[in-house]
Structures are given as structure tokens and as C-alpha cells.
N, C-alpha and C positions, 0 to 999 in steps of 0.2 A: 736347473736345466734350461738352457735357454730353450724362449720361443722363436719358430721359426717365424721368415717373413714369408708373406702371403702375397702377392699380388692382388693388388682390392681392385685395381682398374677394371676386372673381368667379373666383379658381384655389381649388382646393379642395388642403390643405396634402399630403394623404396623397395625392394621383394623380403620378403622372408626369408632365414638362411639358416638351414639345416646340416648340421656338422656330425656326423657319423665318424667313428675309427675306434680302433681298440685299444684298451686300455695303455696307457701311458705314451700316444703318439704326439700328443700335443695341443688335444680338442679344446681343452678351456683357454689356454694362451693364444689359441687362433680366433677363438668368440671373441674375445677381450680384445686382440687387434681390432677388429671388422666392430664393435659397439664404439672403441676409443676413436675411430677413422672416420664411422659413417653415422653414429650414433644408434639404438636401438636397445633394447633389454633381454642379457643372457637370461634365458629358461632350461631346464635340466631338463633330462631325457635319459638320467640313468637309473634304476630301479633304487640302487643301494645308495647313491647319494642322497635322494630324496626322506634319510632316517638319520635320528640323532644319535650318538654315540659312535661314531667312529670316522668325526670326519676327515683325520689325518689317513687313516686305512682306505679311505674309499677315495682320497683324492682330490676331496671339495676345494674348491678354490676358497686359499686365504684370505686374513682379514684384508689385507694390501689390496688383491684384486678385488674382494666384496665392496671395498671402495670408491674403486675409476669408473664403475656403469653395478647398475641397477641388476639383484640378480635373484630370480624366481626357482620356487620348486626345491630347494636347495634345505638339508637340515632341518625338516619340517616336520615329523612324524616320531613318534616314539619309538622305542629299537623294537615292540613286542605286535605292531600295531600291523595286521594285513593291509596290503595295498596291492592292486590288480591294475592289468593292462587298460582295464575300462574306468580304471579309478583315475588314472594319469591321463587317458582321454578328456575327462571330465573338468580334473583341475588345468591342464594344458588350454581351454576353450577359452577360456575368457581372454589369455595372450594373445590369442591368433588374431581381435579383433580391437587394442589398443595401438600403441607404440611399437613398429617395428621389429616382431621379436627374432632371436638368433637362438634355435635353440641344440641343445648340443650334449653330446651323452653315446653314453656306449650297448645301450640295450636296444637291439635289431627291432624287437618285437617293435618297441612303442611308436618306434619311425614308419615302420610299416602298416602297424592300425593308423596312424595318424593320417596317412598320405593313400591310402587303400581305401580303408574301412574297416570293421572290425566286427568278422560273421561271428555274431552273439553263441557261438555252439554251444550250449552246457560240456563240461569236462565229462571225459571216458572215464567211469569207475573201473577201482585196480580191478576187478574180477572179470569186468567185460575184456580188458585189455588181457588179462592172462587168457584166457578161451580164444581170443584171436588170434593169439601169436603163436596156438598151438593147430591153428589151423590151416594145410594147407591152400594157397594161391589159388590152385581154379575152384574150391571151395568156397573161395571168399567171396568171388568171382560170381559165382552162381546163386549168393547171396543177396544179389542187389538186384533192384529191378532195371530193365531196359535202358532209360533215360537216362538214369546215372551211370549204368558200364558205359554206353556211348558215350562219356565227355572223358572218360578215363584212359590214361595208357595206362593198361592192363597187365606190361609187364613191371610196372610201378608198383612193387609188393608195397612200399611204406603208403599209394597212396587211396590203393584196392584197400586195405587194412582200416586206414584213418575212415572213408568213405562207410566200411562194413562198422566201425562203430560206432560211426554217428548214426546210424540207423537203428542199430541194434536200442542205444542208447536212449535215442529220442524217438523212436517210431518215424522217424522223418527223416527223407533224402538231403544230403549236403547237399545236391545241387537247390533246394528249396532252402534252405537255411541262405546258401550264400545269397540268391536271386533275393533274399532279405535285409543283405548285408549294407547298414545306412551309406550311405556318398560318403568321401572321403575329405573330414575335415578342415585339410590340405592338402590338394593333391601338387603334387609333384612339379606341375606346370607353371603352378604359380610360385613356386619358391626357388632358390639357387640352391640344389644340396650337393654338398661337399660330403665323400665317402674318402676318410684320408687310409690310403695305402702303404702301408710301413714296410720299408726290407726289412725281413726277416732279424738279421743279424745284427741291424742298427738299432732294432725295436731292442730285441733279446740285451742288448747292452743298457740300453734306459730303463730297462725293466729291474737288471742289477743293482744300478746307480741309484732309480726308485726308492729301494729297499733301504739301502743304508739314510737317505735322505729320509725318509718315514721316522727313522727310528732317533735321526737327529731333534725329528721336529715334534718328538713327544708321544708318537704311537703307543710306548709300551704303558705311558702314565693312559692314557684313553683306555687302554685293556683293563687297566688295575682300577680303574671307575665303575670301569659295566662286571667288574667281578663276582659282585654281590648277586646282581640281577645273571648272571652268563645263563643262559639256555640257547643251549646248540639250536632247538628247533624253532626258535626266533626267526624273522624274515629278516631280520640287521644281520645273523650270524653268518647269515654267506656272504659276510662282507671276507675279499680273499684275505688269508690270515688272521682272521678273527681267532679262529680254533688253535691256531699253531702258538699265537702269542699269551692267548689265555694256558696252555701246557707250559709256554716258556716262566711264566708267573707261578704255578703249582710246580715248579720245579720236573715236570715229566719229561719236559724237553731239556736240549742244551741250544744255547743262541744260535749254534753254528748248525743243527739240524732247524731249529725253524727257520734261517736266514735261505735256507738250501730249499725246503718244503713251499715258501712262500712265492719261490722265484720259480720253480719248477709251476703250481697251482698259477700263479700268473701270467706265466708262460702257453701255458696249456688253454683259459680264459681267453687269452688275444689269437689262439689257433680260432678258436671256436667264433668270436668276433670276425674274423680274417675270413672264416664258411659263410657266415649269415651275409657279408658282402656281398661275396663271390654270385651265390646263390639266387638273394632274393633283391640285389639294390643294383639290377644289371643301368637302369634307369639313370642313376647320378652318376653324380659327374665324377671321375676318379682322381682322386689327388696322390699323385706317389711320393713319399716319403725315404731317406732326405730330398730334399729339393735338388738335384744337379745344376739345376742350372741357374745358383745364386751365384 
């Protein structure tokens, strides 16, 4: 698939540069441009890249590219091994302060703690979470003390809810957790971030083409390795098509339903990438995808 060309004139050589887009838009061949151009070292920023076992399925850039620049974070972790948004903060930190990093990946969160901050909340247990969701709005509402409905839009049921159970949770108001929230260990200002925007329909076709080329490059012998070990509830196993290609190995599948199941689950993957932009990365800069004006 080729890479697209970039216009580097418009990244400035010495800032940091963050490349955000969804799955299969062209985020690693546009780092590799901009490290080959300006020089600097790609750093990953995608949850499921950073595990060994499925690097054709999740997209890692090859041996060819692991070769022209220097590449972090990448195939690092065993397929069983937990890893958190604060865990990639942590290994992410020491990049930020050598050699010009470029770092690039599809997972919203970690761009967002990275360049934010990251309000340490402890997680909603399922039981709090079911008790909230069966309770109505001005309930929720009336749950909170003063200071926190005042910073709320209160017809924000998702964010009256999150707010009711972080309290419920922790005895303590979100708006105290966040007012705790460290500095942002990049913030936004000081890097050039690239949010690449795909048409829809150009993406949906690479996403196809993807597919078959995976399967060129060895995907299904990478299944038939972690067979031994397969547990769905692995943190590798949401690698997309993990599941579908281990059925197609047990014979439960046929090639042409997982080839169909894989493109639809990836499909659906880069909707949800496409939200977390729209959403939470009003800040960068947007890149629309194809380029028209090559």
C-alpha cells in the first residue's frame, strides 16, 4: 500500500510529532517519512502493537522499516502480560526527553493522557456501575454535592453518571481527583500533532486490501504459533481478528466468513477511532485523507 506524501515543510524539524488516525490510514509510513526527512525516533502509541504475538495482525511495521530509523515501544510485552494507560505513560517518558521523538499509534486514550494528564481515578466496580445505570438522571443529580453539579452539564447523563461514580466509588469528588491530575507530560503546544482524517470509503477499501495482504504476509502461521497458548481473555487477544483466525485454524470457520468478520470488526474499530478524534482531539491539527491536493 503505498505511503502517502506529507508535506514536511509545515512540521518544524526540532518539536515532537504526534500522529494519531485509525487503523490502516497510513500512520507508520507517515512517521517513517518525517524520521527518514527530518531525522528523530518512531515511539508506538498503540496498546496492541506494544505485545508480541501478532505482529502481522496488529500491523507493526516491518523488518524493512524497523530498519531506516530507530523504533520504540513496538513488540515488547508477552501476549498474557497486563499493560495500562499509566504503564505507557511511564515507558513513553524517557522518549520525550532524548532524540526527537515521533510518536504514532491509534489508541485515543494514550495521546490524550500524554498531552492532558492522566486523573489517576481508581476504576468503577461492575456493581457500582449496574446500580447507576439503573438510576434515574435527577437522582444522580442529587447525589452529588454542590461544587461538583456546578461544573456539570447536568443534562450530560454519561457525565452526571461517571461524576456519581467516582464518588460513590472513592468517597471523593472528581472534581478533586482531577484538580489532582499531574501536568501534562506533553502538552499539546509543544509538539506538532497530526490527527489524519480518512474518507470513509477510501479508508473502508484499504481496510479490504489490508486483509488479503495480512494474510500474504504470514498472519495465519502467527495464529497457528499462539495456538497453543490462545486465551481469548489475554490483553493480545483483542488484537482485531485474533479470534476469527484462531476459529479459521479449529476448522469452526470458513476463510470467507473470517475474511468478512475481520473487515467488518475493523471497520467498526476505525468508526470508533474516527469518534475519539472528532470528540476529544478538537486541538490538532487535521490531516484529510487522500490528499487531493497531490
Amino acid at each position: 500500500m503505498g505511503h502517502m506524501m506529507f508535506d514536511l515543510t509545515k512540521i518544524d524539524p526540532d518539536k515532537p510529532v504526534l500522529i494519531y488516525g485509525p487503523t490502516a490510514s497510513g500512520k507508520s509510513g507517515l512517521a517513517l517519512q518525517i524520521a527518514e526527512a527530518q531525522g528523530g525516533v518512531i515511539v508506538n502509541a498503540d496498546a496492541l502493537q506494544i505485545y508480541q504475538g501478532w505482529p502481522i495482525l496488529t500491523a507493526q511495521p516491518p523488518s524493512e522499516d524497523l530498519a531506516r530509523a530507530p523504533h520504540h515501544l513496538y513488540n515488547l510485552l508477552p501476549y498474557d502480560a497486563p499493560y495500562s494507560v499509566g504503564d505507557w505513560l511511564r515507558d513513553v517518558t524517557p522518549f520525550l526527553k532524548g532524540t526527537r521523538p515521533i510518536i504514532v499509534g491509534g489508541t485515543g486514550l494514550y495521546f490524550t493522557a500524554l498531552t492532558e494528564g492522566l486523573a489517576d481515578i481508581p476504576a468503577t466496580p461492575p456493581d457500582v456501575r449496574a446500580k447507576a445505570d439503573a438510576i434515574p438522571l435527577p437522582d444522580l443529580i442529587a447525589g452529588l454535592d454542590a461544587n461538583t453539579a456546578g461544573a456539570l452539564d447536568l443534562n450530560n447523563r454519561a457525565r452526571v453518571q461517571r461524576a456519581w461514580e467516582v464518588q460513590q466509588t472513592t468517597g471523593r469528588s472528581i472534581r478533586d481527583w482531577q484538580a489532582d491530575t499531574p501536568p501534562a507530560l506533553l502538552p499539546l503546544e509543544d509538539c506538532t500533532a497530526l490527527a489524519l482524517m480518512p474518507d470513509v470509503d477510501w479508508l473502508n477499501a484499504r481496510i479490504e486490501q489490508r486483509f488479503g495482504m495480512m494474510m500474504d504476509a504470514g498472519a495465519l502461521a502467527e495464529a497457528k504459533a499462539m495456538l497453543p497458548n490462545w486465551d481469548p481473555l489475554a490483553p493480545s487477544s483483542k488484537a482485531i481478528g485474533a479470534q476469527e483466525l484462531i476459529q479459521l485454524l479449529n476448522n469452526e470457520i470458513t476463510t470467507d466468513s473470517a475474511r468478512e468478520a475481520i473487515i467488518v470488526a475493523t471497520r467498526r474499530y476505525a468508526k470508533r477511532q474516527r469518534t475519539w478524534l472528532r470528540s476529544r482531539m478538537k486541538r490538532w491539527q487535521i490531516v484529510p485523507l487522500p490528499d487531493v491536493a497531490q
